[in-house]
FIDRENTOR-790699 format. One record per residue: x, y, z of N, C-alpha, C in turn; residue in three letters. Coordinates in steps of 0.02 Angstrom, whole numbers, plus 50000, padded with zeros to 5 digits. Example, Ala and Ser with C-alpha at 12.3 -4.5 7.8 and 13.67 -1.06 7.14 Angstrom:
BEGIN
n.east=50660, n.north=49716, n.up=50390, ca.east=50615, ca.north=49775, ca.up=50390, c.east=50660, c.north=49835, c.up=50390, residuo=ALA .
n.east=50642, n.north=49888, n.up=50354, ca.east=50684, ca.north=49947, ca.up=50357, c.east=50645, c.north=50002, c.up=50394, residuo=SER .
REM end
This chain:
BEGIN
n.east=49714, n.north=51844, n.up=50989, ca.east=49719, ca.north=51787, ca.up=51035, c.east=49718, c.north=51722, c.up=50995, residuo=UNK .
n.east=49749, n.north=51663, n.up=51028, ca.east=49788, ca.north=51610, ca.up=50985, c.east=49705, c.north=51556, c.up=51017, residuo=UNK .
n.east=49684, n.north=51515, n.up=50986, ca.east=49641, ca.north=51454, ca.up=51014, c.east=49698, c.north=51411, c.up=51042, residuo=UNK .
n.east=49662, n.north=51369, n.up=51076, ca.east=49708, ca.north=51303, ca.up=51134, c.east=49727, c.north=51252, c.up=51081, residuo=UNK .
n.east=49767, n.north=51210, n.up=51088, ca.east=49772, ca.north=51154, ca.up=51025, c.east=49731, c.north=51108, c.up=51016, residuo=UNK .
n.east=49655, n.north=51125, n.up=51034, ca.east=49610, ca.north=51061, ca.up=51013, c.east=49576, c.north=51101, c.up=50992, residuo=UNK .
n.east=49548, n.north=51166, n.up=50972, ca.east=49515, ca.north=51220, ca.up=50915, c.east=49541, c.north=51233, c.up=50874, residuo=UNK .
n.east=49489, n.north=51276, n.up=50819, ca.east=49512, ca.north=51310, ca.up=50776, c.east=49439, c.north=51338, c.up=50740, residuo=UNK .
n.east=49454, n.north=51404, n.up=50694, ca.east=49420, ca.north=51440, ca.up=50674, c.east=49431, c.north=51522, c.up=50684, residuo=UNK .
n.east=49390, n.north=51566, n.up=50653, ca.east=49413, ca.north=51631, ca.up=50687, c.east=49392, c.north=51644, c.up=50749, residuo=UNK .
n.east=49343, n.north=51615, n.up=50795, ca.east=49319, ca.north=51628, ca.up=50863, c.east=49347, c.north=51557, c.up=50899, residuo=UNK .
n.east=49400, n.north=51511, n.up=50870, ca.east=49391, ca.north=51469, ca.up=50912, c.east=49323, c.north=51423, c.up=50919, residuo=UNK .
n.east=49292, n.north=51397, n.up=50861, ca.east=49223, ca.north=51361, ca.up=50883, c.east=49235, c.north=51321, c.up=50842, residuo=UNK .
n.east=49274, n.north=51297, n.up=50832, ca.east=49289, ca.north=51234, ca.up=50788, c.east=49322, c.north=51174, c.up=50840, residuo=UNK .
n.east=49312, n.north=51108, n.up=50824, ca.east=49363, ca.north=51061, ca.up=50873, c.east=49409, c.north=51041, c.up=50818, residuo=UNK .
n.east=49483, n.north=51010, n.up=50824, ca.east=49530, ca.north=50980, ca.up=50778, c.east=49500, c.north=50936, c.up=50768, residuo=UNK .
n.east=49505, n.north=50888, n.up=50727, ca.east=49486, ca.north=50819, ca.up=50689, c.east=49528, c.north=50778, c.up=50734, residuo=UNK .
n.east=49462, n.north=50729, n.up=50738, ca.east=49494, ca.north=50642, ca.up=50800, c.east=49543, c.north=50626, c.up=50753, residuo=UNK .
n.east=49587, n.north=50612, n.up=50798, ca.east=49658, ca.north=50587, ca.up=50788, c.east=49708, c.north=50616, c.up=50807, residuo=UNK .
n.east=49683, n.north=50704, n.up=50797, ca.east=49750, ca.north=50757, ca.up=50806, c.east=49797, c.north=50750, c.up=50858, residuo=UNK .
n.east=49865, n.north=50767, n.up=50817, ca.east=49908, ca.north=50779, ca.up=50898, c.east=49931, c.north=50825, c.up=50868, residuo=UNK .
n.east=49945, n.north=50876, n.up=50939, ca.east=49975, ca.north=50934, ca.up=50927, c.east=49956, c.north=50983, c.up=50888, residuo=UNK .
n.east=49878, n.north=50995, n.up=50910, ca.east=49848, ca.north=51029, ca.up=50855, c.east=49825, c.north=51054, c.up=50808, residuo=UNK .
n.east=49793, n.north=51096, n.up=50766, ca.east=49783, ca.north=51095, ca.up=50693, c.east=49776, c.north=51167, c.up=50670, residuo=UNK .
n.east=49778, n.north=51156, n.up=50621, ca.east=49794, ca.north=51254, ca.up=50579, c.east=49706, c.north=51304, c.up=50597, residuo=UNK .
n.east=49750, n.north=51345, n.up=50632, ca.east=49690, ca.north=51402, ca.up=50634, c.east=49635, c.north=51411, c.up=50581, residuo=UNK .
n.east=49648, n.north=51422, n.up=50546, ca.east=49610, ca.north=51440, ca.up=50479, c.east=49584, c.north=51389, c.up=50450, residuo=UNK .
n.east=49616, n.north=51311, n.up=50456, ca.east=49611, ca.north=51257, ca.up=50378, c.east=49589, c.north=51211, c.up=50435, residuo=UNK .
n.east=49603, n.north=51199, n.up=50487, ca.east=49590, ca.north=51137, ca.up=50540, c.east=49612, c.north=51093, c.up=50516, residuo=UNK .
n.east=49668, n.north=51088, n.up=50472, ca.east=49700, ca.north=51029, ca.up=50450, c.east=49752, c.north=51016, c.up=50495, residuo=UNK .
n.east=49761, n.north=50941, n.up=50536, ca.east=49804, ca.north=50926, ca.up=50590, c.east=49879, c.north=50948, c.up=50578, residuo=UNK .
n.east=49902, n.north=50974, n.up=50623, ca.east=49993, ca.north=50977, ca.up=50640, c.east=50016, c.north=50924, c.up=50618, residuo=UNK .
n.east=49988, n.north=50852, n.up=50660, ca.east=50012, ca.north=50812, ca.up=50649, c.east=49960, c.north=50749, c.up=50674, residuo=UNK .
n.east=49943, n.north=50667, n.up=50661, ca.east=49910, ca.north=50633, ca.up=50690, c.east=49936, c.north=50571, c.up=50734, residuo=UNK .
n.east=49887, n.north=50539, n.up=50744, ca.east=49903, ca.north=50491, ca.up=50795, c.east=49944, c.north=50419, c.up=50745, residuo=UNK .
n.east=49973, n.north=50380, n.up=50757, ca.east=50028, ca.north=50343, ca.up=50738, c.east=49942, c.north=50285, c.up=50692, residuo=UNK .
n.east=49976, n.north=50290, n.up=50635, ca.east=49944, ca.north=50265, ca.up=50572, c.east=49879, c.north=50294, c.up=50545, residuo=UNK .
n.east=49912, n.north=50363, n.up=50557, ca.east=49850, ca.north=50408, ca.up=50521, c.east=49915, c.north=50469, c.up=50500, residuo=UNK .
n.east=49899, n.north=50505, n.up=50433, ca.east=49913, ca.north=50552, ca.up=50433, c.east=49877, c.north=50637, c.up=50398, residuo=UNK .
n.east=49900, n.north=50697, n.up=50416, ca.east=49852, ca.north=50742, ca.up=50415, c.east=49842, c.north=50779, c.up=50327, residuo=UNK .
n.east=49768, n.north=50745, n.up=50327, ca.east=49755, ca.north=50770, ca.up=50247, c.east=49689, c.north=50824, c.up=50243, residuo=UNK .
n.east=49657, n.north=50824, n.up=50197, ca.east=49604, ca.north=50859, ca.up=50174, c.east=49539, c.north=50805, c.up=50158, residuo=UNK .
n.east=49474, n.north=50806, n.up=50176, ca.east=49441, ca.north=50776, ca.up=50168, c.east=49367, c.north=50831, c.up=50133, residuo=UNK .
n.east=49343, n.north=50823, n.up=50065, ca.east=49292, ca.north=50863, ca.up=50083, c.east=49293, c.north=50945, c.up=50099, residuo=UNK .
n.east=49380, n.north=50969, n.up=50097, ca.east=49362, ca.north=51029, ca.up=50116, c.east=49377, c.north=51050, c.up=50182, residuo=UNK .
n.east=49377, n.north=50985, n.up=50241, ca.east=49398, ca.north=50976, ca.up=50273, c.east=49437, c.north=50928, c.up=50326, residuo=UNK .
n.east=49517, n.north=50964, n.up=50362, ca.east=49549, ca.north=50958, ca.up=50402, c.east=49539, c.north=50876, c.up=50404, residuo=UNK .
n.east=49559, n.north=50833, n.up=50401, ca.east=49556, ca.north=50766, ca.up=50456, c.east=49617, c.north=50711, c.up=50438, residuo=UNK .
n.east=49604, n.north=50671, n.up=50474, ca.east=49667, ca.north=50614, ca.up=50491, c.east=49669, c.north=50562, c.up=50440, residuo=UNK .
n.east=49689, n.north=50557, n.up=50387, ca.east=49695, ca.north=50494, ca.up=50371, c.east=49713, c.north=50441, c.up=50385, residuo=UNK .
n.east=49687, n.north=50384, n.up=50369, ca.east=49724, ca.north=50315, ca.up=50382, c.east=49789, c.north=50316, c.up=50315, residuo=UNK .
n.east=49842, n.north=50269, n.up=50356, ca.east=49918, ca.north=50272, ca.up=50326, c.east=49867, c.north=50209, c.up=50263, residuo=UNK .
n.east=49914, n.north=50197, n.up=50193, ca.east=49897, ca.north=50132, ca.up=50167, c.east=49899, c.north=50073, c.up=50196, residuo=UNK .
n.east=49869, n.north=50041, n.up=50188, ca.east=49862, ca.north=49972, ca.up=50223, c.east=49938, c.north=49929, c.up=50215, residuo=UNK .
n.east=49948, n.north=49942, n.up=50123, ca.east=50006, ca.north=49906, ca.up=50098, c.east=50076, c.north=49931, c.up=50171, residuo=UNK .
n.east=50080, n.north=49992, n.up=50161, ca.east=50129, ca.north=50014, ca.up=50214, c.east=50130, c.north=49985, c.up=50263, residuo=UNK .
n.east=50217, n.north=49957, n.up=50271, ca.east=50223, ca.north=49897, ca.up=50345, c.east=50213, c.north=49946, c.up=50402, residuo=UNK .
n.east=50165, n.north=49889, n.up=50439, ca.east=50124, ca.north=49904, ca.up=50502, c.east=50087, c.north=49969, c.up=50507, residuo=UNK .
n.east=50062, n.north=49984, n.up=50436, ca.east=50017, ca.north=50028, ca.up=50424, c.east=50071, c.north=50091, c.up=50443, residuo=UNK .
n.east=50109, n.north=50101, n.up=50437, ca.east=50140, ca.north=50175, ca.up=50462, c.east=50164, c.north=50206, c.up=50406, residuo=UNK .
n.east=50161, n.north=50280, n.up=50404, ca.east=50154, ca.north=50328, ca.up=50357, c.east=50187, c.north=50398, c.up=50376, residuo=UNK .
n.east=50205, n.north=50429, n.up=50334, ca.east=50243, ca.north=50504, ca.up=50349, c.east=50189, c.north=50550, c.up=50367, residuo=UNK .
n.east=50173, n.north=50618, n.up=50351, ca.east=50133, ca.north=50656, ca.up=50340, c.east=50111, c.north=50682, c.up=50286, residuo=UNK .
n.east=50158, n.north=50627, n.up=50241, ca.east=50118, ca.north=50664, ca.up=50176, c.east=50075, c.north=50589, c.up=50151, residuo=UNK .
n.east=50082, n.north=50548, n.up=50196, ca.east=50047, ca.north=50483, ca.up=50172, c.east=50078, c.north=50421, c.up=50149, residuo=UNK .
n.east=50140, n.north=50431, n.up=50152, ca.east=50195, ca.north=50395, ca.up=50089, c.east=50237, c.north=50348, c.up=50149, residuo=UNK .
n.east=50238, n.north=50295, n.up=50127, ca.east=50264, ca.north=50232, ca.up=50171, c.east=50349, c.north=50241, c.up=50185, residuo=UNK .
n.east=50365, n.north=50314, n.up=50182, ca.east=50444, ca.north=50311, ca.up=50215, c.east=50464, c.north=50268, c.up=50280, residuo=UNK .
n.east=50424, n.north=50280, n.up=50326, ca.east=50442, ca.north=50265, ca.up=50396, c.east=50454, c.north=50197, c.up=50412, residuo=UNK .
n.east=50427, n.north=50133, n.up=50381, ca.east=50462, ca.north=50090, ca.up=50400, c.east=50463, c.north=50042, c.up=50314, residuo=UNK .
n.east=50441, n.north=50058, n.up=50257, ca.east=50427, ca.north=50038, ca.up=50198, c.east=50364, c.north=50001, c.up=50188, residuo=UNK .
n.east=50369, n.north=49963, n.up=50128, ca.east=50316, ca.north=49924, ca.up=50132, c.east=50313, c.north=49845, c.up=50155, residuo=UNK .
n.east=50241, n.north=49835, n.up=50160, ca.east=50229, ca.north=49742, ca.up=50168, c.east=50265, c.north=49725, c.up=50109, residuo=UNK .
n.east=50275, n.north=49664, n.up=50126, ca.east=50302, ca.north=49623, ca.up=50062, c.east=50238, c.north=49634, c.up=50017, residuo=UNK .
n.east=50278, n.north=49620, n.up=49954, ca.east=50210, ca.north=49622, ca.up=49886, c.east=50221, c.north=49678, c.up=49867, residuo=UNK .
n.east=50232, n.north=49741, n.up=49886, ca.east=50227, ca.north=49804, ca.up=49852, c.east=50261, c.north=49830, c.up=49867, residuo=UNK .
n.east=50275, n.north=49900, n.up=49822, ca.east=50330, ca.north=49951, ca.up=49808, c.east=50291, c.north=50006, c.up=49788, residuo=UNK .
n.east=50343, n.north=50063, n.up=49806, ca.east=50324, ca.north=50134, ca.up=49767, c.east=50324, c.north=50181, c.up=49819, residuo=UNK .
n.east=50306, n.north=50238, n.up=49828, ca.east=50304, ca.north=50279, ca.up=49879, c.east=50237, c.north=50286, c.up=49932, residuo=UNK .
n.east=50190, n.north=50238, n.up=49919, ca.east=50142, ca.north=50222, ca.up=49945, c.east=50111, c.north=50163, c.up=49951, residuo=UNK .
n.east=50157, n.north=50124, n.up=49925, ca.east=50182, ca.north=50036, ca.up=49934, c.east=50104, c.north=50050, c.up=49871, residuo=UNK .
n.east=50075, n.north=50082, n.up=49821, ca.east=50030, ca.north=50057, ca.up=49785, c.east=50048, c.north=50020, c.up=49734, residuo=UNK .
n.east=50094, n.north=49992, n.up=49728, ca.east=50111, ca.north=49956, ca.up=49668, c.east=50121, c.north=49884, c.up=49677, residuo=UNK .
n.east=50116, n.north=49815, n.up=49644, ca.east=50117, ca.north=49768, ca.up=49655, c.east=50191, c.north=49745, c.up=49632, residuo=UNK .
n.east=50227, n.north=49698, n.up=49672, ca.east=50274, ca.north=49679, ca.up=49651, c.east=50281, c.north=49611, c.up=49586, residuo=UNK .
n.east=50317, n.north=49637, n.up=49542, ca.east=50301, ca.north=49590, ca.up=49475, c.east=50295, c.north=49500, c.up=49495, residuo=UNK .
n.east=50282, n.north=49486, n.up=49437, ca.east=50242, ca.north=49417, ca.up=49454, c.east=50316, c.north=49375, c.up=49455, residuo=UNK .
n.east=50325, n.north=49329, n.up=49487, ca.east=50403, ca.north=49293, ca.up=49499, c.east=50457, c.north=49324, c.up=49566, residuo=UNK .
n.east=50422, n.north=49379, n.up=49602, ca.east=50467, ca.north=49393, ca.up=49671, c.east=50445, c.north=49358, c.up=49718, residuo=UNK .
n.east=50470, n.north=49297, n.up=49756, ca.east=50462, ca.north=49259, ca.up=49829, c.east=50447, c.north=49276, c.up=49890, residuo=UNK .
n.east=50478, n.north=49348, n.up=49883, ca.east=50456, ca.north=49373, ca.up=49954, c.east=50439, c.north=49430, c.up=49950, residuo=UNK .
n.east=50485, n.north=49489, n.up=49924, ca.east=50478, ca.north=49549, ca.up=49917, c.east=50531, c.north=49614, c.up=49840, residuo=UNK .
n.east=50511, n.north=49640, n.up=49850, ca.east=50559, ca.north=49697, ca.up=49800, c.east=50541, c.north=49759, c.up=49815, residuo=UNK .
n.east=50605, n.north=49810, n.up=49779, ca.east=50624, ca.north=49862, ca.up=49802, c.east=50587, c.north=49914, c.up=49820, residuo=UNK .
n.east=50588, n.north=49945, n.up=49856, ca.east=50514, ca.north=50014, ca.up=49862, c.east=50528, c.north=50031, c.up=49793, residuo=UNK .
n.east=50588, n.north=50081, n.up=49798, ca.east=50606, ca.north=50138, ca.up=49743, c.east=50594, c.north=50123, c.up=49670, residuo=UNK .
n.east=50604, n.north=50037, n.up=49684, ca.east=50605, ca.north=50011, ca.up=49595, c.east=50585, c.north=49962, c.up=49570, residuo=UNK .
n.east=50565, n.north=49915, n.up=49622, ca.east=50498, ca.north=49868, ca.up=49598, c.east=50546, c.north=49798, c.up=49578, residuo=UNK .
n.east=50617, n.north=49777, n.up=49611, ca.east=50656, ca.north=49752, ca.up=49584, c.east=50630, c.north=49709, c.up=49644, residuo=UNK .
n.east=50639, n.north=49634, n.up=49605, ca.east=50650, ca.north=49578, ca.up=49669, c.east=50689, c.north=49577, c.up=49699, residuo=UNK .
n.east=50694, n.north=49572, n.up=49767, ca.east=50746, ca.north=49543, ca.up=49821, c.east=50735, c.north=49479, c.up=49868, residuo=UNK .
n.east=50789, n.north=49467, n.up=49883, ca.east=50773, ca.north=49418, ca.up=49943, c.east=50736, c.north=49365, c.up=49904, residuo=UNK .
n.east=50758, n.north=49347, n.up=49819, ca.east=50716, ca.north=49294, ca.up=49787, c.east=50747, c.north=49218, c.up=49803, residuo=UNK .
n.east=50698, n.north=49173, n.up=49824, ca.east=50705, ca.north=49094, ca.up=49846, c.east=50654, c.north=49072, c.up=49806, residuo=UNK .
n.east=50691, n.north=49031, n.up=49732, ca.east=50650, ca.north=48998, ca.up=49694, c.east=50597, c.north=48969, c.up=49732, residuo=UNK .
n.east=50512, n.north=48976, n.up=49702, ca.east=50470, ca.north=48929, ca.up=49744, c.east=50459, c.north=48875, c.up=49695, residuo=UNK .
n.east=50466, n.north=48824, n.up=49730, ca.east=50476, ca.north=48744, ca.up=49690, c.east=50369, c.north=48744, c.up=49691, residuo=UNK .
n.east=50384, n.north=48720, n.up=49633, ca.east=50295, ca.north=48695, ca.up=49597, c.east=50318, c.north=48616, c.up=49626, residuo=UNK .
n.east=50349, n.north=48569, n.up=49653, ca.east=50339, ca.north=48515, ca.up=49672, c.east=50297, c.north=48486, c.up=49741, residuo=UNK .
n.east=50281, n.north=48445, n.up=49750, ca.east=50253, ca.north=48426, ca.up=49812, c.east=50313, c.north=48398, c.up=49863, residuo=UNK .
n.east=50304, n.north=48403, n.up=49929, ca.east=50328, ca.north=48374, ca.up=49960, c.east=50380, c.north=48301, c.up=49932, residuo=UNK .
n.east=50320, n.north=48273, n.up=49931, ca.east=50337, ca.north=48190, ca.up=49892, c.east=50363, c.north=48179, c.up=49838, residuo=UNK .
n.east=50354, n.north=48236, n.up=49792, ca.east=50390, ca.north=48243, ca.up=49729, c.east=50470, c.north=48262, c.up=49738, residuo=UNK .
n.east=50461, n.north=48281, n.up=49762, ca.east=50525, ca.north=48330, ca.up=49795, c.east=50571, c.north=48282, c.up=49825, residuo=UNK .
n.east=50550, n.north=48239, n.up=49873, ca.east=50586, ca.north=48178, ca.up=49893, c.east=50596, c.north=48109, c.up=49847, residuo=UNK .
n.east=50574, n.north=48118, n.up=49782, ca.east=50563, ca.north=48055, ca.up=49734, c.east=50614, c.north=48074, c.up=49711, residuo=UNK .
n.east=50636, n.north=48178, n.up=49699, ca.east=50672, ca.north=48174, ca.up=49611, c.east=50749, c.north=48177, c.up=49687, residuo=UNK .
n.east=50750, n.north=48199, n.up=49758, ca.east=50804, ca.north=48175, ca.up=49789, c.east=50833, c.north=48090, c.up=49797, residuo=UNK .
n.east=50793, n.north=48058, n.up=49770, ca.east=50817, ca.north=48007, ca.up=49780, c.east=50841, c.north=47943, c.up=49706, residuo=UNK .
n.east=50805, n.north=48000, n.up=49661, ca.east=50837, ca.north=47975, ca.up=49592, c.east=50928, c.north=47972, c.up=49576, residuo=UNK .
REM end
């Protein structure tokens, strides 16, 4: 006999780990799958939900943890947005390769400076 999708164990006396959707493995209680900015890892030995990286835009994450689903915040790259984007990118650079994009020189002038050297 199969447990309902919020158990697990060999008698069924286990509950899935908060977060679960759609149940979790008989044997490991590690989630099917979790609730939107968590995904299903190992903690300790046991079953539970992780939180997605923070870096990952709007915190969202695959199931293996890795910022596919919508990429990263600006600032970082990599497959878990853990990497910082090199020093001189304006806004953002590449997941896959850490390359600047979308670069708009940032002017070191002030306002007022800025309107002095326009009017030279």
């Amino acid at each position: 006999l199969g447990c309902d999708l919020d158990h697990w164990g060999v008698d069924c006396e286990n509950t899935c780990p908060q977060f679960t959707k759609d149940g979790c493995d008989r044997g490991t209680g590690k989630p099917n799958n979790c609730e939107a900015t968590r995904f299903p890892s190992y903690l300790e030995g046991q079953g539970v939900c992780s939180m997605c990286p923070e870096t990952c835009r709007s915190q969202y994450c695959d199931k293996n943890g890795m910022c596919t689903v919508h990429g990263c915040e600006n600032g970082f790259w990599g497959e878990a947005c853990e990497k910082r984007c090199p020093d001189g990118c304006s806004a953002a650079c590449t997941q896959d390769g850490g390359e600047c994009v979308a670069d708009v020189p940032v002017s070191v002038h002030t306002e007022d400076e800025r309107k002095e050297l326009d009017d030279a």
